[in-house]
Each structure stands twice: as C-alpha cells, then as structure tokens.
N, C-alpha and C positions, 0 to 999 in steps of 0.2 A: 385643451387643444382639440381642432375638429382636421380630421385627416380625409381629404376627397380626393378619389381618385378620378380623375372624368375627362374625356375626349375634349378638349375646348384649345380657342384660339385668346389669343391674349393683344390688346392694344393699347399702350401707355403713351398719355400726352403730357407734356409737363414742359420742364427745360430742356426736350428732344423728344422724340417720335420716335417708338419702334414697334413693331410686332412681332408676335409668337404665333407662327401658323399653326392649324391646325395638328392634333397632335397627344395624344394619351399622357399625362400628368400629372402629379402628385400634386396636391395643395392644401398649402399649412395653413389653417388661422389660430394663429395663436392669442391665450388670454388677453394679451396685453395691445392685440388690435392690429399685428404686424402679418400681411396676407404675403404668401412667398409662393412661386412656381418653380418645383423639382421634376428632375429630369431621372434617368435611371443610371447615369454615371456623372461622375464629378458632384465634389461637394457641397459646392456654390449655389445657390438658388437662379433660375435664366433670370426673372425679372421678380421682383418687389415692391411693397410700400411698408415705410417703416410707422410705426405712430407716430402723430397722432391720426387717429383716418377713421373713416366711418365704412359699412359694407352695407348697400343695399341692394337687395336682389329684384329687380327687374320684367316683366311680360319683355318677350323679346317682339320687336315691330313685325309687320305682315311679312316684308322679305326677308328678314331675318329666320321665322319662324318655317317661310318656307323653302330655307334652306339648311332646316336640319336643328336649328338651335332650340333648346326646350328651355332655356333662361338665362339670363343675363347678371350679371354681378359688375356693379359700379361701385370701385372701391374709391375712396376721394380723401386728396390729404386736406386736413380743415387748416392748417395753415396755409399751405403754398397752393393749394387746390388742384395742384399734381393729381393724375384720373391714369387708372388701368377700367377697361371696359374688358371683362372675360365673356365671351360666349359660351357655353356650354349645351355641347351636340349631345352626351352622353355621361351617367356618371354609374362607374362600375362598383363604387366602394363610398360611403359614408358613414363614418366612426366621431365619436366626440370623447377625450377624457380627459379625467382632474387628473392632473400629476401631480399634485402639491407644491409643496414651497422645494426650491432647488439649494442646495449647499453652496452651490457656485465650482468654479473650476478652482481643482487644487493645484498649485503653481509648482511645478520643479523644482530644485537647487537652484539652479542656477536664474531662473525667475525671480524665483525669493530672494535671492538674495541682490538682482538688480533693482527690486523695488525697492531693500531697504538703504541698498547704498544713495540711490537715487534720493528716499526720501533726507537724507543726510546731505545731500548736495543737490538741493534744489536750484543753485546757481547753474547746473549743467542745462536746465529748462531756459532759465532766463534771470537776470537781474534785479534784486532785492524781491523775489515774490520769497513768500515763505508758505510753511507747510499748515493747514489747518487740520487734516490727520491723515494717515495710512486708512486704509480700507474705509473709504467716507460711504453708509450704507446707501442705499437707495430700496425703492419696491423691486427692483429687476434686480438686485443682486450689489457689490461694491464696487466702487468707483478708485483704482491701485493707489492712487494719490491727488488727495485737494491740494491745490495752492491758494492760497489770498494774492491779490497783485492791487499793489497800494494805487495804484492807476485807478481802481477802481472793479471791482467781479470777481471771478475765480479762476483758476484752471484746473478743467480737470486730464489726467495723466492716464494712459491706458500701458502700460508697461510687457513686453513680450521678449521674448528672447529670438522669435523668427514672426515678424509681423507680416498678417497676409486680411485677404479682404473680410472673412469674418472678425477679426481682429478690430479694425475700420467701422464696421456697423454695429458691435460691441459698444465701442464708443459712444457711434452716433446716439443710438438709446439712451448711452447714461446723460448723454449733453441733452438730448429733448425733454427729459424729466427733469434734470437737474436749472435747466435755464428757466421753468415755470417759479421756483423760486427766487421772490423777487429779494430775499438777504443773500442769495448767491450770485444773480444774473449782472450786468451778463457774463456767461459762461464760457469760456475759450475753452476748444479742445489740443489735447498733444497726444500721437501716437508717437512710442516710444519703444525702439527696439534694437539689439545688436542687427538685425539686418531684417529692412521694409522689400517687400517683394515691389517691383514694379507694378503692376496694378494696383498690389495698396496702397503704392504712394499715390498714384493717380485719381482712384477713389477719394481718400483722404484729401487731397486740394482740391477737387471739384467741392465739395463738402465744407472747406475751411478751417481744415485739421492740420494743422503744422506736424510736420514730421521730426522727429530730432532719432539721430542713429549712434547708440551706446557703443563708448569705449568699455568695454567691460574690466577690463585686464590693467585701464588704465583707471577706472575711478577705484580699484582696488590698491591701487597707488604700486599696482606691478605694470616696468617699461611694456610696452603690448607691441612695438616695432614701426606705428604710426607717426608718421612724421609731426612732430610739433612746433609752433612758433616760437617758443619761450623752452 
C-alpha cells in the first residue's frame, strides 16, 4: 500500500461531476489498484475509484504548472472509463508497504450466526437459488455466501448485522472479481443486513446491489413482533 499525504485538488467525471477543492489529504493506493481520498475525520473516504483502474502520473500543462501544481495523477476506470484527475500542488509524506495477506474480518455472534442461518434459508434472498458455499474465497478476502440461480449466474451475499457504505464497496470488490469469472458471471450482488444505513442503501442501488433487511429473531424461528402476512 503506498500512503501520500499531499496538498491536491481532486476532479472525477464519470456518471457525475464533482470536485475536491484544494486541500491537505491522505491518499491510499492500494495493491489491488483502488486509489481513495481521506480526510482527517470521518471514516469514509470523500472520493474514489474502485478496480479495475489504471494510475498514471502526468507533466501538468503550462497553466496548470503555473499555478502551483508539480503533477498530475489520471486515474481511469478501464471498464466504464470513469476518470478522477488529481492535481498535486505539494506532497508532505510518501510511504509504500507490504502488508501481506489480511485474515479478513472476524464476524461477531451475532454475524455469524446471520450468515449461517441465512446460508440455511437461502429462500429469504430469493426463489429456488441455492447455496454453492459459505465463505466462497476470492484474492481480496471471502465472499459471506455464493448462490447459483438456475436463471442462469450467481449471487453473491455480503451479510452484516448494521450495514453501512464500506459494507457496499466491500461488496462491490467481491462482484468485480468475481464477475471476470466467466463459470460464475453474471454475478448479481445482495447486501444483507438486520439494518442498511441510508446512504448504503443508496450507494447500493446506484451500483445495482439489491438490498434485503434481516428478520434476525425471525429466521431463528423466535416471534420478533414484525407484522406478517401468513
């Protein structure tokens, strides 16, 4: 992972426009190709691109350069060709390290045990798909549950007990890997949680992640006090 800290403004074109004015900031590039702009509160990254993307650094043009900027960084997504153009007026900090292979996140009780009911009632997703395993691996880590759907692809399950926007792009990751797989593709995703924050859900359907929100209490087959139709 390479950690820069540096004065830069940020402009992403794509399916919207926005900008990051001028401004001191952290910035990830992670091995896996995913460049992120952090701030010095809140955990969220302002802007992003996830993989798959390319990074290349740039001579910034004549007015650019004389107004401060020492380089430029054109990060580009190679599917949707989604573009953040970073300026860089200053950079205070540049670090690279191998962090090795990550164990993944270890799930709670209560987690754990929504994934394995969930993998037992895969009907709560949807209609005849069935399970092709719990913890389906990938290079970035596992995927909480595969489905097969006789339709035709897969789905894959992200499972949370309070789902929120890293949750969302968790996902997203395992769906861009996993849909390069032409025995799995195409690859449908589901976030899955006793409760989706509003902006996850909203991430999530900009994206084309269906959301589904756990009866927890109720696929334990304990009344939970939710009204039902049957």
């Amino acid at each position: 992972m390479r950690l820069v800290i540096a004065r830069c403004s940020v402009d992403y074109t794509g399916r919207l426009k926005t900008h990051l004015p001028l401004a001191t900031r952290l910035i990830m590039v992670k091995a896996d190709g995913t460049v992120a702009f952090h701030r010095d509160v809140q955990h969220a990254p302002l802007n992003w691109m996830s993989p798959p993307c390319t990074l290349r650094v740039e001579e910034p043009d004549e007015d650019a350069a004389g107004a401060g900027v020492i380089e430029q960084w054109r990060v580009t997504h190679t599917k949707t060709g989604d573009a953040l153009l970073v300026r860089v007026y200053e950079i205070l900090h540049d670090s690279s390290h191998e962090l090795g292979v990550d164990p993944g996140l270890q799930k709670d009780g209560v987690e754990a045990d929504l994934q394995r009911l969930l993998a037992e009632q895969v009907e709560v997703i949807g209609d005849d798909l069935t399970l092709v395993r719990r913890e389906f691996p990938t290079a970035i880590g596992p995927v909480d549950l595969l489905l097969r759907d006789p339709a035709g692809g897969t789905v894959a399950v992200e499972v949370k007990r309070r789902g929120d926007i890293d949750g969302v792009e968790q996902l997203t990751r395992y769906l861009e890997l996993l849909g390069r797989d032409p025995h799995l593709a195409p690859v449908r995703g589901v976030f899955a949680a006793q409760e989706i924050k509003p902006q996850a859900r909203v991430l999530a359907t900009d994206r084309g992640i269906r959301c589904v929100t756990l009866d927890y209490e109720g696929m334990k087959g304990i009344e939970s006090g939710v009204p039902r139709l049957f």
